[in-house]
N, C-alpha and C positions, 0 to 999 in steps of 0.2 A: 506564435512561437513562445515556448518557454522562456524567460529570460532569466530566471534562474538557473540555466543551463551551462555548464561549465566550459561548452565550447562556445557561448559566447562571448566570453570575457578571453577565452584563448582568441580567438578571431580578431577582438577589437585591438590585442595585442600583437596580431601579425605572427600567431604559433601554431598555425594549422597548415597542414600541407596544401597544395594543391585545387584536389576532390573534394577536402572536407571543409577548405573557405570558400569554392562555389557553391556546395550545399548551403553553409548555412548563409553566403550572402543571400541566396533564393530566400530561404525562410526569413529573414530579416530584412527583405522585401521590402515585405508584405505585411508587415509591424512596425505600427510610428515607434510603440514602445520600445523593441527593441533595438531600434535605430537610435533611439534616445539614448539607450543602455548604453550603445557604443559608444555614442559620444560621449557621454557622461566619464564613461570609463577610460577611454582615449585621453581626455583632458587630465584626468587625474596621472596619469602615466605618466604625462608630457611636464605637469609641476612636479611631479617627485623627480623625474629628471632632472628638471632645472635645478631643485634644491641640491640634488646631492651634489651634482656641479658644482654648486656654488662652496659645495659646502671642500670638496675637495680641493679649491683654490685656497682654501683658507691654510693659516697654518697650524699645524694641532699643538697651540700654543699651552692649551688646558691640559692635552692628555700628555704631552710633554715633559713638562715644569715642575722643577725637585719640589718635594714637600715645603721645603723652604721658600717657598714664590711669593711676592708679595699678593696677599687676597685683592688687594687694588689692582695691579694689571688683570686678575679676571673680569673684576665686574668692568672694564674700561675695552674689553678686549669685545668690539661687534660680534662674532662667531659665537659666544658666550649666550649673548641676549639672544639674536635672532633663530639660532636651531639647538643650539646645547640644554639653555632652559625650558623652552617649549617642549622638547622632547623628554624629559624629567618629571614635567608636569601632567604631560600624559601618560608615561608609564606609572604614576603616582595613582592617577585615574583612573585607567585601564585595572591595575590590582586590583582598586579597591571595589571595582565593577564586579569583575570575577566572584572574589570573595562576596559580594551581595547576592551573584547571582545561583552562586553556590548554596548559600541559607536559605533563600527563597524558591529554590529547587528542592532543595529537601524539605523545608515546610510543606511544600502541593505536595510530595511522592507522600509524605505521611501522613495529608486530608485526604489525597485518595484511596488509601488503603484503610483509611476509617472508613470513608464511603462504600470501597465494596463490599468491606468487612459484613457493613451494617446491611447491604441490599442482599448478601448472603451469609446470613445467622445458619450455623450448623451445631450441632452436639455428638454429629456422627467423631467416632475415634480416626485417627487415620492411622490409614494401614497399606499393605505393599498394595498395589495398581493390579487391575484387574490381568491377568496373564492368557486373554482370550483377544485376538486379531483377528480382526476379518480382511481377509485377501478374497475380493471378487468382482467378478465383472459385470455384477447388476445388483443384487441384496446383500445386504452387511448383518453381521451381529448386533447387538447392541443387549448390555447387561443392566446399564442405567444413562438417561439423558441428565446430566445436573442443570441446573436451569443456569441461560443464559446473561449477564449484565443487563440493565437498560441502558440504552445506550445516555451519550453523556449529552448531545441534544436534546433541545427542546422547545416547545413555541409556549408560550404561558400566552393564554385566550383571556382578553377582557372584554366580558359581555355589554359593556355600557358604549363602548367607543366602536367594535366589533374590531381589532387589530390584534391582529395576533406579533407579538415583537418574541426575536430569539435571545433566549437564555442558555448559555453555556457552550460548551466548545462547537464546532462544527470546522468544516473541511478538514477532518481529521480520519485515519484508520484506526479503529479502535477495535480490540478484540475481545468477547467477551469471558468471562473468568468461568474457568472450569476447576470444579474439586477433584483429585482425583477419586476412581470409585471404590466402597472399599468389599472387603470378601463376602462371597455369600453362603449361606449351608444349602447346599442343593436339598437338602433334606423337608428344610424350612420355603425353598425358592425351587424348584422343580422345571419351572418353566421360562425360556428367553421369549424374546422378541426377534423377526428381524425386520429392519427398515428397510423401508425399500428403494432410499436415494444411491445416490454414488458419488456424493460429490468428493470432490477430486485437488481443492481449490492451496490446501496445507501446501505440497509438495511444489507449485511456483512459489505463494509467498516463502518459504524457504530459502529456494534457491535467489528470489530478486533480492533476499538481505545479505543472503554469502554474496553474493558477485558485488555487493555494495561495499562489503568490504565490515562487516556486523554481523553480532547472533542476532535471528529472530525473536523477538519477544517468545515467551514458552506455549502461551494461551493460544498462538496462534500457529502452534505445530498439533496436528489432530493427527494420533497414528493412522490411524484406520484410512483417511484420507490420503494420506501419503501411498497407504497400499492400494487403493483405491487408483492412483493417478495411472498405473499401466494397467498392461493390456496382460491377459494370460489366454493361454488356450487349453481351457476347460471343454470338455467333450459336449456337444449336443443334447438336451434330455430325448430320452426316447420317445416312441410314440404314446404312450399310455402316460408320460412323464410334464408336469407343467413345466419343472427346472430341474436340473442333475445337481447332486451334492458330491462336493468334493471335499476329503475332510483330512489332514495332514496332524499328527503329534510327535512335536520334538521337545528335546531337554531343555533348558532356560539356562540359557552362557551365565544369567548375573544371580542364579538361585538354584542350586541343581537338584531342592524340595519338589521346586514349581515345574510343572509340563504347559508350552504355549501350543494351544491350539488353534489350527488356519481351517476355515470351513469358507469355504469357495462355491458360490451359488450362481449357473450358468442357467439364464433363460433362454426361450427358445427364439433365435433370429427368426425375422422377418423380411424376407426379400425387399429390393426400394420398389421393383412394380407389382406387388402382392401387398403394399400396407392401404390402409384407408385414404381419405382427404384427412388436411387436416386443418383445422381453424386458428391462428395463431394472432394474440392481439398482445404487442408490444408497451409496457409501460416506462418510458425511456427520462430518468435524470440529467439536465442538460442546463444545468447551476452552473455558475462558477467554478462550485468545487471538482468539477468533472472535467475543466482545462487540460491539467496535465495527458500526456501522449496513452499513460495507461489504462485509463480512465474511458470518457466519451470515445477517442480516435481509435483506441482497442472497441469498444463496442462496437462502433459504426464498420470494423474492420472482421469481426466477427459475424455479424449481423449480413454483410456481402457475401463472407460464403455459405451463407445459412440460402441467401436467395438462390445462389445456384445448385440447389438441391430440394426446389419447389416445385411442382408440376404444376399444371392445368387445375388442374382439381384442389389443390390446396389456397388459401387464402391468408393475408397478414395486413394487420393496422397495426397503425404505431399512433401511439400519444406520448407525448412528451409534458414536461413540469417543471417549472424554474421557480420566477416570482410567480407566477402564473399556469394555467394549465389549457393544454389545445388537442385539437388535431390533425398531426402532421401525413398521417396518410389515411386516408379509410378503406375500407375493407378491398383487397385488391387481390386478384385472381395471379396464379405464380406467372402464368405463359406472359404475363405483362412485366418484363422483369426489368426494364429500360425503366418505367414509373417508379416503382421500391426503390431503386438504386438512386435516382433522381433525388426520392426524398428525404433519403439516405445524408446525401450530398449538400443538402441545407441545412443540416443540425448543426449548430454551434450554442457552444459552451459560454455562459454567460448573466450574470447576474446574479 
């Protein structure tokens, strides 16, 4: 179980209804740590209780007493000592925490943006964003790829000891930094490209940071992607046809110079009992950083309805890689789908 999870601390508080403190008493089971959590967090509840208790028998002798009060009944008055100073001296601390962590935040936002800067040197001008979307349900556009960050990981290899130790952030999502792209003279550039992925992946992280209640970092909204995430019903290509082009021009609401073009590229379906075998060998992350629900338990939840859409004929291995690396299932025929799923059921996330 997550213990960072915020119905935990609602739970150990006694603020969940019903349904949602047998759920997670189940999940908190079945973890010493989040058992701990509760307790941990329960005890704390039960002294702030007692303090403020206490603190309300008292009489608010301090926040009372005309400006003219003698400073000797304060320092003489218990209530004074035991919560009025203490609490003074951490809100004293608490600022001045802030304020540190405030400088020391914008010192890293401003070494990281020398670092990207530096890993992408440009002299390109910039200019308004490419005005061409690809909306399709197999091949995309693409006018330019700007090259990716490296990511902020890394194992620094020393040959004499053979240990490889990690340098720099990890368990983190990081996205990498995109330029926008700038115009081209069809005159001088004649020819695109199209890719032939479809990933899809913009349009969840989007929506998991709205529903969080945050904008998404910008680098990790890709248009094309977002159009990519549905579905359209694009015509069949014909017989003589590898794919149909479909190809839309409308005005530009934010430039009405610019015309945005949609080019829709529909390949030909494949029935499910008219496709090949097919050989599938899974390379599965199963660190620590893969704990959270979105992560490994969305794989392994993915991965289950991928098996029930495996025939006889097709085949899937899975390896996995933590501190170390193995093989969790070998090659295995679909009509065996009780086995996949079994070893499915033994991945956990760790180390």
């Amino acid at each position: 179980m997550n213990i960072d999870d915020p119905k935990l601390t609602a739970y150990a508080l006694d603020e969940l209804d019903e349904a949602e403190r047998a759920e997670i008493a189940r999940e908190a089971a079945a973890s010493p740590e989040a058992q701990r959590e509760v307790q941990e967090t329960q005890t704390m509840a039960r002294l702030l209780r007692e303090d403020f208790a206490a603190e309300l028998q008292h009489p608010a002798s301090v926040v009372k007493a005309p400006l003219s009060a003698n400073l000797g009944d304060i320092r003489d008055d218990p209530w004074f000592w035991s919560i009025a100073r203490p609490l003074a001296v951490a809100a004293v601390i608490a600022v001045f925490a802030v304020i540190g962590l405030a400088i020391f935040g914008g010192y890293k936002l401003h070494q990281n943006e020398i670092a990207q800067a530096s890993r992408h040197p440009t002299n390109l001008p910039l200019a308004a964003p490419s005005e061409i979307e690809a909306e399709t349900a197999s091949p995309m556009i693409a006018l330019q790829q700007p090259a990716a960050t490296q990511p902020e990981f890394r194992e620094d290899f020393s040959r004499d000891d053979d240990i490889r130790t990690q340098n720099g952030k990890f368990n983190t999502t990081d996205y990498g930094l995109f330029i926008e792209n700038p115009f081209f003279a069809a005159l001088d550039n004649p020819l695109s490209t199209f890719s032939i992925d479809v990933d899809t992946a913009s349009y969840s992280i989007l929506r998991r940071f709205i529903n969080d209640g945050s904008f998404p970092p910008k680098d990790a909204v890709r248009i094309e992607e977002m159009v990519n995430y549905f579905t359209y019903d694009y015509p069949q290509p014909k017989a003589e046809e590898s794919f149909s082009i479909n190809v839309d021009i409308a005005s530009c609401p934010w430039e009405e110079t610019h015309r945005l073009a949609r080019i829709g590229l529909k390949g030909r379906e494949i029935a499910q009992d008219k496709r090949g075998p097919s050989n599938l060998v899974f390379l599965l992350d199963v660190s620590g950083s893969m704990t959270p629900p979105a992560r490994l338990p969305l794989v392994k939840q993915a991965m289950r309805l991928l098996v029930e859409k495996l025939t006889e004929n097709d085949h899937v291995a899975i390896v996995v890689y933590a501190g170390a690396s193995g093989l969790a299932l070998p090659s295995t025929t679909g009509e065996h789908k009780e086995q996949i799923l079994s070893a499915l059921d033994t991945l956990e996330a760790g180390g």
